[in-house]
N, C-alpha and C positions, 0 to 999 in steps of 0.2 A: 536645590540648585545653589552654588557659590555664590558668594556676596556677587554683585557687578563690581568690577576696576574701578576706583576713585577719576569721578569725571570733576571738570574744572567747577572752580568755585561758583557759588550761584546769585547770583546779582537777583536779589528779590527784594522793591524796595516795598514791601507789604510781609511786616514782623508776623510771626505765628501768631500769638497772640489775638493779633488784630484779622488773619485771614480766617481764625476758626468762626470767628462771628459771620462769615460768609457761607458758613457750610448748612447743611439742609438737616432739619429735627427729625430725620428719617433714620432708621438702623443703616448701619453698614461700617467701614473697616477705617480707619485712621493710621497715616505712615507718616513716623516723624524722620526728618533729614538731618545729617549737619549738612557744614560749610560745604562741603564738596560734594555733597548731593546721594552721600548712602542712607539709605535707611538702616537706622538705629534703635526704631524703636516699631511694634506696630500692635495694635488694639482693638479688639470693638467696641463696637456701642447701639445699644436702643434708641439713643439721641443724639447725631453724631458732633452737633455744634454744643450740646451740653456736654456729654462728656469731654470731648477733645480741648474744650474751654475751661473745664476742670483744672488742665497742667499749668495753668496762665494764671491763676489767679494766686493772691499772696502767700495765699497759707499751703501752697505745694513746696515750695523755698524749704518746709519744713516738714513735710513729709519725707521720712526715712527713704520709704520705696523707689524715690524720683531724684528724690535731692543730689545727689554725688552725677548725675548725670541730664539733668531737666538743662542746665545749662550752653550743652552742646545742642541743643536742637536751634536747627539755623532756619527752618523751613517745615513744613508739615499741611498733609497731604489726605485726600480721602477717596475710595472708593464706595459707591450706593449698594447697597442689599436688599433683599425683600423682605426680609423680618431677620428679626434678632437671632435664631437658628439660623437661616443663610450665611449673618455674620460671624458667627461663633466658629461655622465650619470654612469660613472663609478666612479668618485670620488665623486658624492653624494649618491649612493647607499654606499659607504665605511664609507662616514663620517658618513651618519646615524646609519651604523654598529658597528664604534667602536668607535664614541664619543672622537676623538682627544680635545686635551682642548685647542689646541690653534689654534682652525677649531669653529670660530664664526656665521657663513653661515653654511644651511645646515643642521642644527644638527635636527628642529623641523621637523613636519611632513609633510610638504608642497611638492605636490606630483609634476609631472612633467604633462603637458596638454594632452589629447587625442585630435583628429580627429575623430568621432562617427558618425554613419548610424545608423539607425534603418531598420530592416529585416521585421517587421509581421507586417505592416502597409499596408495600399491598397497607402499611399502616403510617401514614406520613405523619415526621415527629419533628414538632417544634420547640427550636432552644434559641438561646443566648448567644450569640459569637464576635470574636473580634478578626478572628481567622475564617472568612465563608470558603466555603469548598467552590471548586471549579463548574461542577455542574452538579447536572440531577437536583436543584435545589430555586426555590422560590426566596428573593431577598427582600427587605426592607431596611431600609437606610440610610444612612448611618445614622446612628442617635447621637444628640450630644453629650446625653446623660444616662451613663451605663444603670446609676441607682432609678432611677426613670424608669425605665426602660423593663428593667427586672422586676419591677411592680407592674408593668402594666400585664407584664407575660402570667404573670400569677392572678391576675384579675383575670384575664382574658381563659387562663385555666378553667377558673371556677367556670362561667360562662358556656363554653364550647366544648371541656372534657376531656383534651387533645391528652398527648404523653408527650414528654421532654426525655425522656431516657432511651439511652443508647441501644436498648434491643432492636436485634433483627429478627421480626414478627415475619412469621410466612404463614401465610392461612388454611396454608394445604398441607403442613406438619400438624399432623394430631397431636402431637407430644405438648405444642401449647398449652392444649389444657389441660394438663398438670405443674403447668407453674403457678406458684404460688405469685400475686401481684404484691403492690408495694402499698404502704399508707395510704397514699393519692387516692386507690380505688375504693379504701375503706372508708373516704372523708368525702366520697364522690366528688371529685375534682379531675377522675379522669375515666374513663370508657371498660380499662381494662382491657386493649386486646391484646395483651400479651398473657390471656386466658380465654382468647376467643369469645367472651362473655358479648362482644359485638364484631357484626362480619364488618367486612370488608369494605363494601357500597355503603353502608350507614355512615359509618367512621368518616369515611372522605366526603360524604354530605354534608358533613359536620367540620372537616377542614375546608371545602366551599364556602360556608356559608362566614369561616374565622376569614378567608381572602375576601372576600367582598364587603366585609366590616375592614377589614385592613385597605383596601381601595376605596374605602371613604362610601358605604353603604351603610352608615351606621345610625342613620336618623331615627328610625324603628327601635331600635336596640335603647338609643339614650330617653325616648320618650316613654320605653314602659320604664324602664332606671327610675327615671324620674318620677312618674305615678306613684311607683312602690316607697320607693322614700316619703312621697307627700303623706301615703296612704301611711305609714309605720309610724312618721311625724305625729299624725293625728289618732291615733292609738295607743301615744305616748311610749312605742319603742324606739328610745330615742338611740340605743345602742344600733340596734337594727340602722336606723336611716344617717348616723356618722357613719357607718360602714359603707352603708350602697353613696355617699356623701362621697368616699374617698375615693371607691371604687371608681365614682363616675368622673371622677379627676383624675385619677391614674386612666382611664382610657382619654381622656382627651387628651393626654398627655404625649399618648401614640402619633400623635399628628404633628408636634414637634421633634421632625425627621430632614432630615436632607433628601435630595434626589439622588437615586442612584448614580443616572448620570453624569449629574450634574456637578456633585460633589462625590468627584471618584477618589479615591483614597490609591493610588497606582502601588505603595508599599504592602498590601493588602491583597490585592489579586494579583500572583505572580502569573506571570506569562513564559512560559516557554519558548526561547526565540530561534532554537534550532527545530522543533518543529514548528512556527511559525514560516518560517523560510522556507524548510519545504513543502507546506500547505498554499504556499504564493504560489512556490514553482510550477507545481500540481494546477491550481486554480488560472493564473497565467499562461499560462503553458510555455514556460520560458527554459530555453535551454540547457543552463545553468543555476545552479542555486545564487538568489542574489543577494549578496553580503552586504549594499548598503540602499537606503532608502529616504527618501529628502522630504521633508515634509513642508506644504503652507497652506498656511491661513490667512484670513485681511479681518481684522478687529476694526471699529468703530469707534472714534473716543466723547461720546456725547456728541454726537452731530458735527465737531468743531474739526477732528482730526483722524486720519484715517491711518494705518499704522500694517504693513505686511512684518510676519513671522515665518523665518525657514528653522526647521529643526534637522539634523542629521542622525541618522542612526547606523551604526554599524556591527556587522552580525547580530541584529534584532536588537542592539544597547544603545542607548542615547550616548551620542559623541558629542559634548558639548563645546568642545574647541570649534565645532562646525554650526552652530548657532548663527543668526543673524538675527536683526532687526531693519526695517525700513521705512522711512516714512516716504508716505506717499507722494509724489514729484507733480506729476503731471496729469492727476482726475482732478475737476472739482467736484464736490459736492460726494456722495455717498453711491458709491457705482462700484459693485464689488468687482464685477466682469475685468471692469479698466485697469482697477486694481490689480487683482491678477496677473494679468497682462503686463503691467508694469513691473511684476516683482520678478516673476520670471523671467522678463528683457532683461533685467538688470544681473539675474543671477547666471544667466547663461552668459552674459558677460565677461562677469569675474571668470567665471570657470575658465574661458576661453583666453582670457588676457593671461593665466596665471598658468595656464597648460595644464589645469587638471581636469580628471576624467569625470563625465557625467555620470550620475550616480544610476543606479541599474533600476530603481522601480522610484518613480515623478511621483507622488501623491500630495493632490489638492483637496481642498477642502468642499463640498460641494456636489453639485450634480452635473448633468450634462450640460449648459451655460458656464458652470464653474469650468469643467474641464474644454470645451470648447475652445475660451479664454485663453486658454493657458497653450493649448494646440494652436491659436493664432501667434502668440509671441516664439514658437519654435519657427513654423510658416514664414513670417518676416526676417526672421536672421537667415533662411534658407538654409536650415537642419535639422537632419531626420529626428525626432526627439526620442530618446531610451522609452521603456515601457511607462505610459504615459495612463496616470487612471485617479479618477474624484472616488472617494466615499463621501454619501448624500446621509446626514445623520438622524433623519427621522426614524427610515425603514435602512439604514444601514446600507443600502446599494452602493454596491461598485460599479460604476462605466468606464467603459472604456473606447477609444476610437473606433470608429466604424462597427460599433454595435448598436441597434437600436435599443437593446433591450438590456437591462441592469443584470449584472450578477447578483445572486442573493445564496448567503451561506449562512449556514447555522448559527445561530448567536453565541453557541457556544466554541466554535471553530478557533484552533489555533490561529489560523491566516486572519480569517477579521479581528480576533481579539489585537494582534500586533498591529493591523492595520489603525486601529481605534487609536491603540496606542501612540502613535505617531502623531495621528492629526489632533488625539486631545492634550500634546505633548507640546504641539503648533499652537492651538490654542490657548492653555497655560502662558505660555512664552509671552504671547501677545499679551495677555489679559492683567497677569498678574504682574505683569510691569509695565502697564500703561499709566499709570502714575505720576513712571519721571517722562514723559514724551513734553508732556505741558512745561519741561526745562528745556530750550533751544539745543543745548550742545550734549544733551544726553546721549542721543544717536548718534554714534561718529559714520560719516558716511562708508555706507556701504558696497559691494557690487553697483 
């Protein structure tokens, strides 16, 4: 996303310097501002009052890195993380977002690596990727360190015996076993079935049991690791136990991942937004294909401040001229319901003062409560509401009025994928600039 508009200057009588000693020795992301309240700069950290206390102190004046520009920060700012990976995948997700100009790293498109399976193969092959396929395929990720990442897979090789290569193995072609295999099966690091040398059901026993070490089943795994090491230590092969030594550090290594969902990469899975629209149509059952779709969320900002985000999208592409922001007017305390309510009074509003047309498919954030919500502030202005529907993001459901019961589509469905789209497009909006909310005049009023 584009820098924000230069909003008025910011009356902060607590100097940077002096507000980082406020901040928490926890991981997470640091935004430095100038005078007019852009972000200029943004970083992680493992510690966030250490590092971000780092730029304050004398001898940064003369650090190359900073110095031509350490001067312009007029303010600076932080968001909490769960560990230092969360952070690392959090301040490239921001920098891409808002194109800090003094954030030289980062800015292009360069995604973060997967961990990939493939599902509908009779011999599922696991590789490397920065590019994951749309389906048929098991992910893990993002990593934040591709050399990481590429050790762990060849450790996890030796181990489980998988293939990485791009054959299309069929088990019912006899001709298999006349290929000649590759090194890997002469160094036994891999099964061989692109010689049929093992069926079918064994193989995928064997990628079982690599998913269930990749979902965090690996207690088994590191405690004989470990025995062996002790036991080669005391045998004085000492080669032997630095290897299973590194080995068992390249897998733990595997855990230092992002969430899928969590940290989605949108540059990365593209989405199809013309059939997305017609996957609504179909699913909806709406008469027309619908070219635009609105999205909100209500964010949280540490218990203090409660913040709605509308997104616009047209023909399945974010329109960002039709963005909003809101801070919340008339809830106290943390009530998403209210919230809701409020943001859609307010947007049907604008719409209606400014005589534009209601957008063709509502999407909330939520379940039936969220959408309820949002069905009372149509209710009170006394109008009919367009197709009006929540995704609930545990198990993915869509509601919609007067159904009791959730739609539920393939995870891999063009229609949800767009759907997803939107509301973690809402969410982004909110999240990743709730930052500047804690400055009064950030938000220029809205609907």
């Amino acid at each position: 996303m584009s820098q924000p508009e230069p909003e008025p200057e910011i009356d902060n009588p607590i100097a940077p310097g002096e507000k980082v000693k406020t901040f928490p020795t926890t991981p997470g992301v640091y935004l430095m501002k100038d005078a007019q309240g852009r972000v200029i700069y943004i970083g992680k950290a493992k510690n966030l009052r250490a590092r971000a206390g780092s730029y304050f102190h004398k001898t940064a004046a003369q650090d190359r890195r900073i110095c031509d520009w350490i001067g312009e920060v007029a303010d600076i700012d932080h968001l909490p993380a769960d560990s230092e990976v969360d952070a690392l995948l959090m301040e490239a997700r921001l920098v891409k977002d808002i194109q800090p100009r003094h954030n030289h790293d980062l800015k292009d498109d360069k995604s973060f690596p997967y961990l990939q399976i493939t599902t509908g193969e009779d011999f599922p092959r696991v590789n490397f990727t920065r590019e994951p396929l749309d389906s048929g395929v098991k992910l893990y990720g993002p990593f934040p360190r591709a050399k990481s990442l590429r050790g762990a897979i060849q450790v996890l090789q030796r181990i489980f015996k998988f293939r990485t290569c791009s054959l299309d193995i069929d088990e019912d072609d006899p001709r298999w076993r006349w290929f000649r295999p590759c090194l890997l099966a002469s160094i036994d690091q891999c099964t061989a079935p692109c010689n049929l040398r093992i069926d079918r059901e064994t193989y995928r026993r064997d990628i079982h049991r690599l998913k269930l070490f990749l979902d965090g089943k690996k207690d088994v795994l590191f405690k004989e690791m470990n025995e062996e090491m002790r036991e080669a230590s005391k045998a004085l092969q000492f080669e032997k136990a630095a290897r299973l030594r590194d080995e068992i550090k390249a897998l733990e290594n595997i855990n230092l991942r992002g969430d899928l969902a969590k940290h989605a990469q949108p540059e990365v899975f593209y989405i199809d937004p013309r059939k997305g629209l017609k996957g609504l149509k179909q699913v909806l059952k709406l008469d027309a294909l619908p070219r635009t779709i609105t999205g909100v969320d209500i964010a949280h900002l540490g218990g203090t401040e409660t913040v709605g985000s509308l997104v616009t999208f047209v023909d399945g592409l974010p329109f960002k001229p039709g963005y909003r922001r809101y801070r919340i007017k008339t809830v106290a305390g943390v009530d998403d319901f209210a919230s809701i309510r409020e943001v859609v009074s307010r947007r049907i509003d604008g719409l209606l003062e400014r005589e534009e047309p209601f957008p063709d498919i509502f999407l909330i954030d939520g379940g039936k409560g969220q959408l309820s919500a949002a069905l009372d502030a149509f209710k009170a202005k006394g109008i009919a509401p367009p197709t009006l529907i929540s995704l609930a993001k545990r198990e993915e459901e869509i509601y919609i009025p007067g159904r009791s019961d959730p739609i539920i589509l393939r995870r891999r469905s063009f229609a949800l994928r767009l759907l997803q789209y939107v509301r973690d497009e809402a969410h982004r909006f909110a999240q990743h600039y709730h930052h500047m909310l804690r400055k009064k005049r950030v938000l220029g009023e809205d609907e």
